[in-house]
C-alpha positions in Angstrom: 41.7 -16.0 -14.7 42.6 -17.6 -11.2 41.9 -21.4 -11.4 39.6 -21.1 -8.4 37.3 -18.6 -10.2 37.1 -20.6 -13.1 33.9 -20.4 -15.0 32.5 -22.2 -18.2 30.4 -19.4 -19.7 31.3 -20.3 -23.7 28.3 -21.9 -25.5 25.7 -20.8 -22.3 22.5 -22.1 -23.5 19.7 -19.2 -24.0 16.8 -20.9 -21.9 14.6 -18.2 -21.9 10.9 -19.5 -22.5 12.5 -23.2 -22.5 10.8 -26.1 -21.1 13.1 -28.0 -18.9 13.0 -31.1 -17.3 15.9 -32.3 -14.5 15.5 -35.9 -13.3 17.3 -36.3 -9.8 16.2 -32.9 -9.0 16.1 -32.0 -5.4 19.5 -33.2 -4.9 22.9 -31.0 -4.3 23.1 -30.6 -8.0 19.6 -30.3 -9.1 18.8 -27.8 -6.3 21.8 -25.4 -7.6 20.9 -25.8 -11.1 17.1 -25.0 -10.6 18.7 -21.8 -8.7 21.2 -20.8 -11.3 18.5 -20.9 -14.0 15.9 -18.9 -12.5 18.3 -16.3 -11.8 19.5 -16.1 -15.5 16.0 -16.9 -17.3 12.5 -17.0 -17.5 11.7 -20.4 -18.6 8.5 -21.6 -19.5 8.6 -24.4 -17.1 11.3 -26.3 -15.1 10.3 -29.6 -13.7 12.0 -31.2 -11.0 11.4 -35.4 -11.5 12.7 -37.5 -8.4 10.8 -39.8 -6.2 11.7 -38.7 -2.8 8.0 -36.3 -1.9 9.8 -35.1 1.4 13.1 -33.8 -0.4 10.8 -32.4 -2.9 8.4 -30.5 -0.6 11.6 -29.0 1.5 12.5 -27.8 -2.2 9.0 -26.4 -2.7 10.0 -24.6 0.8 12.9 -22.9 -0.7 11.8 -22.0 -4.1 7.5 -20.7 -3.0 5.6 -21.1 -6.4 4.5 -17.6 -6.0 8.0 -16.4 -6.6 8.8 -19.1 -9.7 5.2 -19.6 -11.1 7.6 -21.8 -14.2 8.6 -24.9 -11.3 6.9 -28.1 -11.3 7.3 -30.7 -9.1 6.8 -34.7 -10.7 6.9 -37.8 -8.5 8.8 -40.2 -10.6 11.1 -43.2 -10.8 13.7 -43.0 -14.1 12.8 -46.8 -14.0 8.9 -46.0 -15.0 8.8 -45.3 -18.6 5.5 -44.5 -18.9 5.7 -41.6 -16.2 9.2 -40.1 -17.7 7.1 -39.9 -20.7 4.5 -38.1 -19.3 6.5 -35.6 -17.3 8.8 -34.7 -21.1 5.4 -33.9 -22.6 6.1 -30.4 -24.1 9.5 -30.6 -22.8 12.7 -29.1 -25.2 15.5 -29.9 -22.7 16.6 -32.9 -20.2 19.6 -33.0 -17.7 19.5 -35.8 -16.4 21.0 -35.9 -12.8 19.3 -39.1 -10.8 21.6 -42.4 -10.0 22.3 -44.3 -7.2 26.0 -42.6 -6.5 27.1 -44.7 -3.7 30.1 -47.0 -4.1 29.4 -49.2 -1.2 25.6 -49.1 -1.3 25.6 -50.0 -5.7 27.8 -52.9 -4.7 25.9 -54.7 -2.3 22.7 -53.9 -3.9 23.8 -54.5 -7.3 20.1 -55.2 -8.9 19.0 -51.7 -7.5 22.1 -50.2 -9.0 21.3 -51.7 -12.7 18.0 -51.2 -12.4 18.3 -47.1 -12.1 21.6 -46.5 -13.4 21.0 -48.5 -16.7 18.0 -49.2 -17.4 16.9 -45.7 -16.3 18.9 -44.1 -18.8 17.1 -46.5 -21.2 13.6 -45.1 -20.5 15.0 -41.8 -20.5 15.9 -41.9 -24.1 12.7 -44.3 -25.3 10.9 -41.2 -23.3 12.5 -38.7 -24.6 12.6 -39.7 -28.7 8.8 -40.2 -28.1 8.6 -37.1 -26.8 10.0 -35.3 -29.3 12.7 -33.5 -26.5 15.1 -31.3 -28.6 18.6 -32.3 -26.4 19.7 -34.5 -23.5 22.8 -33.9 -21.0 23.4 -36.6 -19.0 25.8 -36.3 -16.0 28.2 -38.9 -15.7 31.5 -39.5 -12.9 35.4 -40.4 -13.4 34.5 -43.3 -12.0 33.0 -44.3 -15.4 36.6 -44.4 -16.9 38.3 -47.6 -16.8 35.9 -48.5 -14.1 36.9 -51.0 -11.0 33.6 -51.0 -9.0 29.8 -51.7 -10.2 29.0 -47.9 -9.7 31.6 -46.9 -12.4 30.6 -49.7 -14.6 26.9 -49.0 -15.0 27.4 -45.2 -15.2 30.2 -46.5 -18.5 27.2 -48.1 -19.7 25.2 -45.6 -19.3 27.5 -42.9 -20.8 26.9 -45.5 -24.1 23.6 -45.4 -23.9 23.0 -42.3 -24.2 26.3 -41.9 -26.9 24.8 -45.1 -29.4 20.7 -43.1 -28.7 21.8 -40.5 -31.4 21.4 -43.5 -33.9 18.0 -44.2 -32.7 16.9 -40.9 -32.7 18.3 -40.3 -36.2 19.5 -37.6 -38.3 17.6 -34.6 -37.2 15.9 -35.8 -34.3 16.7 -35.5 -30.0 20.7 -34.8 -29.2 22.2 -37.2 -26.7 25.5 -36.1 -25.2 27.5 -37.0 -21.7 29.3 -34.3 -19.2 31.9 -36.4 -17.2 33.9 -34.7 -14.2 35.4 -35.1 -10.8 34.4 -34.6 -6.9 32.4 -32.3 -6.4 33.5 -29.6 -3.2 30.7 -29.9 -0.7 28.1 -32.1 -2.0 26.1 -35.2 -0.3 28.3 -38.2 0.5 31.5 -36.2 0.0 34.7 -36.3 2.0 34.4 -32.5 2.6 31.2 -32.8 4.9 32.7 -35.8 6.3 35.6 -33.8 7.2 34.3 -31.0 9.0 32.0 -32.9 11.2 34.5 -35.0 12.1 36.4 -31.4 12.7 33.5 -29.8 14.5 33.4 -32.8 16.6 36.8 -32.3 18.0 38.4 -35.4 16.3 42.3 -35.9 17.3 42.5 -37.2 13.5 41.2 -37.3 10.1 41.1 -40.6 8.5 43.3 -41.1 5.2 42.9 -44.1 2.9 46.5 -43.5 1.5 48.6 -40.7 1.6 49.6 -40.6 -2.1 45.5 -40.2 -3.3 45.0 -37.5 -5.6 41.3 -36.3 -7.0 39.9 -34.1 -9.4 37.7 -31.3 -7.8 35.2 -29.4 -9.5 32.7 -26.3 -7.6 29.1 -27.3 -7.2 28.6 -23.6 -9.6 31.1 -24.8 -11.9 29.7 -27.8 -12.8 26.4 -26.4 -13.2 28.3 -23.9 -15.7 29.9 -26.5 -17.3 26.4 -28.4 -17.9 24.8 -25.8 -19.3 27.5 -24.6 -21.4 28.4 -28.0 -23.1 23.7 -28.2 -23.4 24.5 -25.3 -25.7 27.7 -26.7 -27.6 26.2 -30.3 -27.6 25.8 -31.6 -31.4 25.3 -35.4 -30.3 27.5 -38.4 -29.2 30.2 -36.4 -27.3 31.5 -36.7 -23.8 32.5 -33.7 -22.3 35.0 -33.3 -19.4 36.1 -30.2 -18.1 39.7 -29.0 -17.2 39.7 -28.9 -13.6 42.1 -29.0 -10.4 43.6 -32.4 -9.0 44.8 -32.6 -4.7 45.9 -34.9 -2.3 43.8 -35.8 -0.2 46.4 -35.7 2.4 46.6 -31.4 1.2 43.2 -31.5 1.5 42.7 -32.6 5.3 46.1 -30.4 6.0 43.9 -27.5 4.6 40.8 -28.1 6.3 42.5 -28.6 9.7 46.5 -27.4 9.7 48.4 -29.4 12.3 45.9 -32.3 13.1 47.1 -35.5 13.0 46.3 -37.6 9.6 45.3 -41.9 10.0 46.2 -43.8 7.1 43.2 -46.7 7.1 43.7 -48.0 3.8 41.7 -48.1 0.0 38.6 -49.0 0.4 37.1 -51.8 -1.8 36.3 -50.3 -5.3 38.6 -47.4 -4.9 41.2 -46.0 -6.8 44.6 -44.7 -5.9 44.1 -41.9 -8.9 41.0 -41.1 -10.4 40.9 -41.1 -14.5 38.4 -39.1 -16.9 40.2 -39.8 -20.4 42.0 -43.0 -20.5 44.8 -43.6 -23.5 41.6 -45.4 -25.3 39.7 -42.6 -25.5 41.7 -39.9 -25.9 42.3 -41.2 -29.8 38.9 -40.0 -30.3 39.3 -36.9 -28.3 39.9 -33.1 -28.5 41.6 -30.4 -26.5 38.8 -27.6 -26.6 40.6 -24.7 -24.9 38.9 -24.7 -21.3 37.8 -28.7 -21.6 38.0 -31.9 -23.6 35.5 -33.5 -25.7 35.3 -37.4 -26.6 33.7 -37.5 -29.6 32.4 -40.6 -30.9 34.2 -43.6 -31.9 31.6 -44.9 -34.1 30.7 -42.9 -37.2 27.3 -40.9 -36.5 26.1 -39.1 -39.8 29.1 -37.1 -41.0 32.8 -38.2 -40.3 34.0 -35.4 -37.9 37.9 -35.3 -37.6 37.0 -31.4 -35.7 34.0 -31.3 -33.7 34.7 -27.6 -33.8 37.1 -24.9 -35.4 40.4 -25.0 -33.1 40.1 -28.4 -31.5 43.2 -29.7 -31.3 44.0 -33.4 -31.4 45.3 -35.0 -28.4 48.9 -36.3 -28.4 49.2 -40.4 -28.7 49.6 -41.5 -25.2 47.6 -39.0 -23.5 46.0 -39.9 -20.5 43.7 -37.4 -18.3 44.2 -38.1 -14.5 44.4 -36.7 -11.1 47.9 -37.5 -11.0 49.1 -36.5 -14.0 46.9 -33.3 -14.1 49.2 -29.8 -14.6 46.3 -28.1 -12.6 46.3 -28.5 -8.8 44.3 -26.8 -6.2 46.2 -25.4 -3.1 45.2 -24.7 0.2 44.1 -20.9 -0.6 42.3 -22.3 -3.7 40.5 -24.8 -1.1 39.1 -21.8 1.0 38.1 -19.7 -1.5 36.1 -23.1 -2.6 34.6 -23.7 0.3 32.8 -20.5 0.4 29.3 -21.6 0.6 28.3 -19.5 -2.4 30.4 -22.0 -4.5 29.5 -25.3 -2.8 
């Protein structure tokens, strides 16, 4: 299969008559989700949690509740316990999608950063052990990996959270895992967007932070695959991180506009050269899966678990998982066929 038609369809979760909540909802990856499911299933209910009412009535707009009788709409903070418990009432699955994303932003508002990123994915698991919710996803970034800026760091402690929650929830009770992956082609706040308006606008030059940057990239549809694929292998405690496509950013401006002049303005703060998903760290507790990795635990959960899964094969000492020393890189066809707004 062509690397730019790559889909995670092993371990699809059946989600037909499921109860569903997303938090974060009406954004890029929420709004794709919500769509993907409806077109596979007939779920009992999907409920979109975010506190923004105007992004969730322009969602309302594009999904009529004539046509998807199952959608609810909840106006809720992750930081309010008492509501996430409320809106998981009767629920059997939670993705959970809301953070505050923005390197920049997280830095200089550091509180407000915490305050969702952390302590949100606290009440999300009090909420959802009370609730009695059968699994969690959470979404997570590379930037939690070896993280050098505040945003990476609470989304790392996050990704524990919600790995150490299997222990309160106990043998038998709600599933906690982590999906972790790269930049995702298209979506709010990325360089793509950026890009082509500076493009449209008839800019003389696209700005580069350093010519040698490399990223991993990842379809809006493929990591909503990838979601609900590793919701249906989850067992508890893993971090999941898909084998995906690294480029230069420098390839990737030649790709979106061949021939324009490229202006190298230098790393921002909090930014890495390369981006990392598994660090050398990790990878002793991780697994080559086939079509992704999995980090399993490092702490014992209930069984010692040397395989999470018949043919996961150990990773080699040393290994290290990142965009520049990927063996999978996108090209400038792959690019266009990614653009496609189908995919994004």
């Amino acid at each position: 299969m062509l690397l730019e038609n790559r889909r995670f369809d092993a371990h699809q979760i059946n989600l037909e008559d499921a109860s569903i909540l997303v938090t974060g909802g009406t954004g890029s990856f929420g709004k794709r989700l919500t769509r993907m499911i409806l077109e596979r299933a007939e779920p009992r209910r999907l409920a979109i949690y975010s506190r923004d009412e105007l992004k969730q009535h322009e969602m309302a707009q594009e999904f009529p509740p004539e046509k998807h009788r199952a959608l609810r709409f909840f106006i809720g903070d992750v930081r309010d316990r008492e509501r996430l418990e409320t809106a998981m009432r009767g629920i059997d699955y939670v993705i959970h999608a809301a953070a505050l994303k923005h390197v920049p932003i997280a830095e200089y508002n550091p509180f407000e950063c915490i305050r969702t990123n952390v302590l949100g994915a606290e009440n999300l698991v009090h909420a959802a052990i009370k609730a009695g919710v059968k699994r969690v996803i959470a979404l997570s970034t590379d930037k939690a990996a070896s993280p050098i800026n505040l945003y990476g760091a609470s989304k790392l402690a996050s990704d524990k959270i919600f790995v150490a929650a299997n222990h309160m929830s106990g043998e038998g009770g709600c599933r906690f895992s982590v999906v972790r992956y790269g930049n995702v082609v298209g979506s709010r706040g990325s360089v793509v967007p950026f890009f082509e308006k500076l493009i449209a606008e008839g800019a003389k030059d696209l700005p580069i932070t350093d010519a040698r940057m490399t990223r991993f990239w990842i379809t809006l549809s493929q990591g909503v695959d990838f979601v609900l694929s590793c919701l249906g292998a989850m067992r508890g405690g893993e971090i999941y991180v898909p084998k995906i496509p690294s480029m230069r950013m420098t390839d990737l401006a030649e790709a979106m506009a061949p021939g324009l002049a490229h202006r190298i303005v230098g790393i921002r703060p909090g930014e890495k050269l390369h981006e990392v998903m598994i660090p050398e760290d990790d990878a002793r507790c991780a697994f080559d899966l086939g079509d992704r990795y999995v980090i399993e635990p490092s702490y014992q959960l209930w069984e010692k678990r040397q395989a999470c899964v018949k043919g996961a094969v150990p990773l080699p000492e040393g290994f290290r998982y990142s965009s520049d020393n990927n063996t999978e890189w996108l090209d400038a066809e792959g690019l266009k066929l990614w653009l496609d707004p189908a995919l994004r």
